[in-house]
N, C-alpha and C positions, 0 to 999 in steps of 0.2 A: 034530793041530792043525787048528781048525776056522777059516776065517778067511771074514770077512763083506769082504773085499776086493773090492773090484766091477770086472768084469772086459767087453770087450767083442770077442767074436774076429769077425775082419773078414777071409773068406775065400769065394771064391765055388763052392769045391770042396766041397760038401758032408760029404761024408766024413774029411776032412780037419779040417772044421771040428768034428768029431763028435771024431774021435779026439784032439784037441787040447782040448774040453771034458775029455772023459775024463781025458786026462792030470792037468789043473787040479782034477776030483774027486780024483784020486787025493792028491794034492800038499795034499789040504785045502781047495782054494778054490771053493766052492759057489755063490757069487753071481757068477753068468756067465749071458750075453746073448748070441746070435748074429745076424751079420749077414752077405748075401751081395752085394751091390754098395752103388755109392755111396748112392745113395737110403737101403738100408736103413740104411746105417750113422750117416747122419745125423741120422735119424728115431728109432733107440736113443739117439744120444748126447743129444738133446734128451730122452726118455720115463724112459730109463735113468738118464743121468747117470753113464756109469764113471769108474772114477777109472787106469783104464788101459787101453789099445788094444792088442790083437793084430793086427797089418794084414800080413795079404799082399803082398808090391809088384806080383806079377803075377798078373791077373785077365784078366777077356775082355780088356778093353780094357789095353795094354802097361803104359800108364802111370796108368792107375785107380787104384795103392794109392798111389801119389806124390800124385795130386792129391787123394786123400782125407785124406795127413798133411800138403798145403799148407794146405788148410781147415782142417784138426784145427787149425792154429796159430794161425793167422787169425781165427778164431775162438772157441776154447774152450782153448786152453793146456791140453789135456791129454796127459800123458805118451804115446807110443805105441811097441812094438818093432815092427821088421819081421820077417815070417817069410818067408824067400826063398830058392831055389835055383838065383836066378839068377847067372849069372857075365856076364854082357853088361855092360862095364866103365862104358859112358857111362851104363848105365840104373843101374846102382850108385851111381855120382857123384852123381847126381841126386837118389838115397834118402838119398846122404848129407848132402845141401847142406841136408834137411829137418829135419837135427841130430833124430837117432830117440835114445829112451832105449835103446837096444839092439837085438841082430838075433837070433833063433834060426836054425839053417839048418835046410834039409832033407835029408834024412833027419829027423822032430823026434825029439832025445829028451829024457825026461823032468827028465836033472840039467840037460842046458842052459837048459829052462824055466825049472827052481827058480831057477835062476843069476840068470836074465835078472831074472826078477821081483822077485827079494829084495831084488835091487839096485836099482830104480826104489822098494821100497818106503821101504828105509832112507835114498836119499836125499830121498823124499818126508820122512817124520821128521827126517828132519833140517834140510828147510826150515823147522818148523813151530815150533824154536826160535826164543827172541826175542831172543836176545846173540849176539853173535860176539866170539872171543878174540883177541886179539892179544898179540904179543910187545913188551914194553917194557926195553929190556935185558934182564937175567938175569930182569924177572917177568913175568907173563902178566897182563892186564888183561883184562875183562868189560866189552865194552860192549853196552847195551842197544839193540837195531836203532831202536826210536821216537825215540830222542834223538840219530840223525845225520841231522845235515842233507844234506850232500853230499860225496865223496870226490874229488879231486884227484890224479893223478899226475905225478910226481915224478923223472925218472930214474927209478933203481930203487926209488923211495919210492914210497907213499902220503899224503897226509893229508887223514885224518879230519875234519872238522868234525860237529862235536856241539853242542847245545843250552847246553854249558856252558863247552868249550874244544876244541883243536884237539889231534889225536894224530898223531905222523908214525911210523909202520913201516914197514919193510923189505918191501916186499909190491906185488903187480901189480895195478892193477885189473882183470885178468883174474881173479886169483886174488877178491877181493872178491866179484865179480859171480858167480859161482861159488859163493860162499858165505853167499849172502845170496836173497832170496826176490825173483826177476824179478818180481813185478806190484806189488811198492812200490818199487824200487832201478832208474832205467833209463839206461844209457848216453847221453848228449845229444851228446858228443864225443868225441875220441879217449884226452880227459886228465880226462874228465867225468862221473861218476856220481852221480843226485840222487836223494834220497830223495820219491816225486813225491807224499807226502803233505804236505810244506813247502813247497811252490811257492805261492808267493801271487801270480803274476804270469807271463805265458808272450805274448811276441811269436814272430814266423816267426824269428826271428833267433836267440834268448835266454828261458832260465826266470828266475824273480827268485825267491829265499830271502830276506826279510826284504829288506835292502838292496844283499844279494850276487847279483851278476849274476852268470849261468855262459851260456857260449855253447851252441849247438845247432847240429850242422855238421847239413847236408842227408840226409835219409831219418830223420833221428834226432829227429822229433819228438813229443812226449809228447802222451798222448793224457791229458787233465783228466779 
């Protein structure tokens, strides 16, 4: 299997960075880019463009792969795994608060790569679908991601609002937001998720869909 997946390994260990390309030739994936501190990695990501990060958490600097996946976020919403062999619990904490698509450890080996990777890729594809299913009693319904406006929770409900009617299932907006594509779907409240290509209208306070107001509690605000 040849795969044109574009790849960007972020390690300042040179050797390391070497045998972990290698590994990725072996495995198929030939379109790989190296980088060894922040600077270069930012410089790829802008030249390159990967569509995935290999980042180290610990480089010269303790916390240098941390705040290079603060930025990743911050900026480019690309996927990224850590590769770490650290056990330092607070520095852990930290890599984790940066929600990584996954971790390889070290010692690296080859299945845990495969592992890590398949999985960022498949659920990459599966972002790229444009329905999400839901359960309506005993059937399962199709709906298409462009025709909802905004999702509501409910107790342990949902409902849907769509372009043409309203759907209430059994479901979390965790679960939703999870299942649906973060840069058109974004949380505004705790009971709130809007699709922000229907927004016709956005005060500090509130989004406006048509004539429906949805509120915005504080850090939660959409960016137009």
């Amino acid at each position: 299997m040849i795969s044109e997946f574009k790849i960007l390994i972020v390690d300042d260990e040179v050797l390391i960075a070497e045998f972990l390309k290698d590994e990725l030739k072996a495995l198929g994936y030939n379109n790989i880019e190296m980088a060894h501190n922040h600077a270069q990695c930012m410089k790829q990501i802008e030249e390159f463009c990967p569509e995935l990060v290999l980042l180290d958490i610990r480089m010269k600097n303790e916390r240098e792969g941390i705040e290079i996946a603060e930025e990743i976020n911050e900026k480019h919403k690309i996927p990224f795994i850590f590769i770490t062999a650290h056990s330092d619990r607070e520095i852990l904490q930290q890599a984790l608060n940066t929600k990584p698509a996954g971790y390889i450890t070290k010692p690296i080996k080859q299945i845990d790569v495969y592992a890590a990777i398949r999985l960022v890729e498949s659920n990459m594809e599966k972002s790229l679908e444009n329905f999400i299913i839901v359960k309506d009693g005993y059937s399962e319904i199709k709906i298409m991601l462009d025709t909802i406006l905004y999702v509501q929770s409910d107790d342990n409900y949902i409902h849907i609002y769509t372009t043409s009617k309203k759907h209430t299932v059994r479901n979390s907006l965790e679960w939703f937001r999870e299942n649906t594509p973060s840069e058109t779907f974004h949380r505004t409240h705790r009971s709130y998720i809007v699709n922000v290509d229907k927004i016709t209208k956005s005060t500090a306070r509130s989004v406006f869909i048509g004539t429906d107001e949805i509120p915005v509690s504080r850090g939660n605000q959409v960016k137009l």
